[in-house]
C-alpha positions as CSV (number, residue, x, y, z in Angstrom):
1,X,48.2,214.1,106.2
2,X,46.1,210.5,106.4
3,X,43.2,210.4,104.2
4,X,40.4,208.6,103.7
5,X,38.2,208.4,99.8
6,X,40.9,211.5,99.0
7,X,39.3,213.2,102.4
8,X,41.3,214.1,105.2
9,X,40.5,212.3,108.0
10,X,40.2,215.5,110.7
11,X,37.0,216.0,108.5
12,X,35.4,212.7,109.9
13,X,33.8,211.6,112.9
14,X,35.2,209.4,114.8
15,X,32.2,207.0,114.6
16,X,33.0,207.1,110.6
17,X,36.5,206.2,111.3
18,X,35.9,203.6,113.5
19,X,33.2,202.0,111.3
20,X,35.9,202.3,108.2
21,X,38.7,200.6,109.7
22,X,39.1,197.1,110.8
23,X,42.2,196.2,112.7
24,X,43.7,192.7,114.0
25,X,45.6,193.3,116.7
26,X,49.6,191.7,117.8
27,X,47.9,190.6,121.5
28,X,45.0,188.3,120.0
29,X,41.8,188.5,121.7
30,X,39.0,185.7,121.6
31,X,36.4,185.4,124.0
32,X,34.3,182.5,126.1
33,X,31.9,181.0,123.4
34,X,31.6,179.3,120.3
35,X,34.3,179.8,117.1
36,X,31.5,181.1,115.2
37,X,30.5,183.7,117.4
38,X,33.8,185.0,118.5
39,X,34.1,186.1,113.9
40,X,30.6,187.0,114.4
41,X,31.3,189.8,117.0
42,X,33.2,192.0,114.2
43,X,29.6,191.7,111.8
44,X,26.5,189.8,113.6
45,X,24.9,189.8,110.3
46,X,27.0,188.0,108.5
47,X,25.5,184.8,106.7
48,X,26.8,181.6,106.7
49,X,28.2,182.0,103.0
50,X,30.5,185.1,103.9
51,X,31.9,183.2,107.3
52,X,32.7,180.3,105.2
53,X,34.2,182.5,103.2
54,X,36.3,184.6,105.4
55,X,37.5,180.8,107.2
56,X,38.8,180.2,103.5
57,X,40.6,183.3,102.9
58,X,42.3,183.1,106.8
59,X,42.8,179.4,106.4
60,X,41.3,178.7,109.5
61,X,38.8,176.2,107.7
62,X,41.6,174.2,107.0
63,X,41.9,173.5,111.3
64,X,38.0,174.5,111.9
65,X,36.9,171.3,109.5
66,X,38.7,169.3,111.6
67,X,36.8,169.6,114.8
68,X,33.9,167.3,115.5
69,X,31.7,170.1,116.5
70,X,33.0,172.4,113.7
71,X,32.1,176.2,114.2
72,X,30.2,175.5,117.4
73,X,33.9,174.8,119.0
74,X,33.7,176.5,122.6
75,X,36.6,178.8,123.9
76,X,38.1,178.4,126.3
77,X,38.8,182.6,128.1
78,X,41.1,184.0,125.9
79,X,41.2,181.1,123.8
80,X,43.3,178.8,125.4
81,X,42.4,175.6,124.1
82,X,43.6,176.7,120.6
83,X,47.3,177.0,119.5
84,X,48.9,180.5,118.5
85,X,48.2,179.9,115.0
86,X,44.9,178.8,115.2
87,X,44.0,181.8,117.5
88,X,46.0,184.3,114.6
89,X,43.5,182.8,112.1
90,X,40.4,183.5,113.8
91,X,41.3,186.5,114.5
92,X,42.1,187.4,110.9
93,X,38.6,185.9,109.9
94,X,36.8,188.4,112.3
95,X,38.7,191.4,111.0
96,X,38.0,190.0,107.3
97,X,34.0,189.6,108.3
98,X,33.9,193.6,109.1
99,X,34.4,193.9,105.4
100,X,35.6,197.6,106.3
101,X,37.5,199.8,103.9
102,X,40.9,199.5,105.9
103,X,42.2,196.8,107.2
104,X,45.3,197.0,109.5
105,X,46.9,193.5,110.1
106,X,49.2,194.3,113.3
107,X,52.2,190.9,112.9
108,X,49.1,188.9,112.4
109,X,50.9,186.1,110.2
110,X,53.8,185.8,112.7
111,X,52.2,182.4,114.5
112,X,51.7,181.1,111.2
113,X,54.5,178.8,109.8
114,X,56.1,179.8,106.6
115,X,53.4,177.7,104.1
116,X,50.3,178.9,105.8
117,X,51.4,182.8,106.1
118,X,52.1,182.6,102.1
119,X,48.6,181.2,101.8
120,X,46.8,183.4,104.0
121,X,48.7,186.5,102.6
122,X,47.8,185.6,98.8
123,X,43.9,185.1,99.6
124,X,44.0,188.3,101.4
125,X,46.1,190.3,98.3
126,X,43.6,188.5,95.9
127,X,40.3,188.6,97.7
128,X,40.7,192.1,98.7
129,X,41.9,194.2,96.5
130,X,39.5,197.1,96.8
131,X,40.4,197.7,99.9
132,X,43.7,199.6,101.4
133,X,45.8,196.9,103.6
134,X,47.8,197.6,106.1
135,X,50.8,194.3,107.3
136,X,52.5,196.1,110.0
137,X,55.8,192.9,110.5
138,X,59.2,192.2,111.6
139,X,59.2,189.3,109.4
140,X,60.6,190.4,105.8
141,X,58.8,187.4,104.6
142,X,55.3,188.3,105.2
143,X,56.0,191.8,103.3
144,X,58.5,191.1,100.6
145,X,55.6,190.3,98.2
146,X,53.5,193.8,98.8
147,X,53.1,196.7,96.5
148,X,55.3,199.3,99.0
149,X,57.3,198.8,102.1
150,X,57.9,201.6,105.1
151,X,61.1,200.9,107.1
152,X,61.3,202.5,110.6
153,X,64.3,202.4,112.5
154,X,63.7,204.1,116.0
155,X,60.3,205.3,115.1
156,X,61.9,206.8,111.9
157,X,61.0,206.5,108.3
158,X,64.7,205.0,106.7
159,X,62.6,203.8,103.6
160,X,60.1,203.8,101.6
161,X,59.3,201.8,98.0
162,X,59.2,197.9,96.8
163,X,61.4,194.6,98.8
164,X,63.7,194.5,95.7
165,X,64.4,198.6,95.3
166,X,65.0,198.3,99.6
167,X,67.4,195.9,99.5
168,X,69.4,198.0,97.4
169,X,68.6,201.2,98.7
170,X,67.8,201.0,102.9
171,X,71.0,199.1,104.5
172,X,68.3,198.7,107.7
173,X,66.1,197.0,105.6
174,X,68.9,195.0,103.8
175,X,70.2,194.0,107.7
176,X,67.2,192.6,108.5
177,X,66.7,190.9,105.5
178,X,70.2,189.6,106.0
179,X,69.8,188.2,109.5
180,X,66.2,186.5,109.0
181,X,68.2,184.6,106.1
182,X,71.0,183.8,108.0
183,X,69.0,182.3,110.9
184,X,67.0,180.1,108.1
185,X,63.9,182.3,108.1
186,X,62.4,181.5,104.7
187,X,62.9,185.2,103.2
């Protein structure tokens, strides 16, 4: 059973659920227009303060401040003038600005190289902690570090607890642990 505030969540409407949950999806979406207003179509009323906030905690300040016209940056359709890891961190900014209860981040660190994943994933952990987080990865880096782990294998649960008890205790988890190491994956 999925709940939501100890509630099961048949008990909702969907227009309650919807508003509750924010959700950054693998395929990243931005539109035609500005930087500012592609974050801005997750919360429209936003201030400035909580945007430059929400650049901070997705690091995309750090490519943003760079940019002679800043914010204002046009898109390109789909975004196309930006790298993969600049569209990933935009993308994590909007999903941020909704400031919802849940937040589902669907391999949203996997453009991001090792340094900036570990940053973006600690200012998440620590800026957010109210709120239940969801890091749906293939990378065992991006999860290692996170309060429980589930392990599916075929669309199975095989596991179920903290990095350190599953590498003891899931030999699926321990393999891919294994072969991200081996292939010089930062694990």
């Amino acid at each position: 059973m999925i709940m939501i505030d100890n509630v099961d969540i048949n008990k909702y409407q969907t227009r309650h659920i919807r508003q509750s949950v924010a959700i950054d999806f693998q395929k990243k979406q931005l539109f035609s227009g500005t930087i500012k207003s592609n974050i801005l179509k997750a919360n429209p009323d936003a201030n400035q303060d909580r945007i430059n906030q929400v650049l901070d905690h997705s690091c995309a300040n750090e490519f943003i401040n760079n940019l002679d016209d800043k914010l204002e940056h046009n898109l390109i359709e789909f975004g196309n003038n930006l790298s993969g890891g600049q569209k990933a961190r935009i993308c994590i900014a909007r999903t941020l600005i909704r400031d919802s209860k849940i937040m589902i981040f669907d391999d949203s660190l996997s453009a991001l190289d090792n340094i900036t994943a570990k940053k973006v994933l600690d200012k998440i952990l620590a800026n957010y902690q109210n709120r239940t987080k969801i890091f749906v990865s293939q990378q065992t880096r991006t999860i290692k570090d996170l309060d429980k782990i589930i392990v599916l294998d075929q669309g199975n649960v095989v596991g179920y607890d903290t990095h350190k008890n599953l590498l003891t205790s899931c030999e699926v988890y321990k393999q891919i642990y294994d072969s991200q190491k081996r292939i010089g994956d930062e694990v």
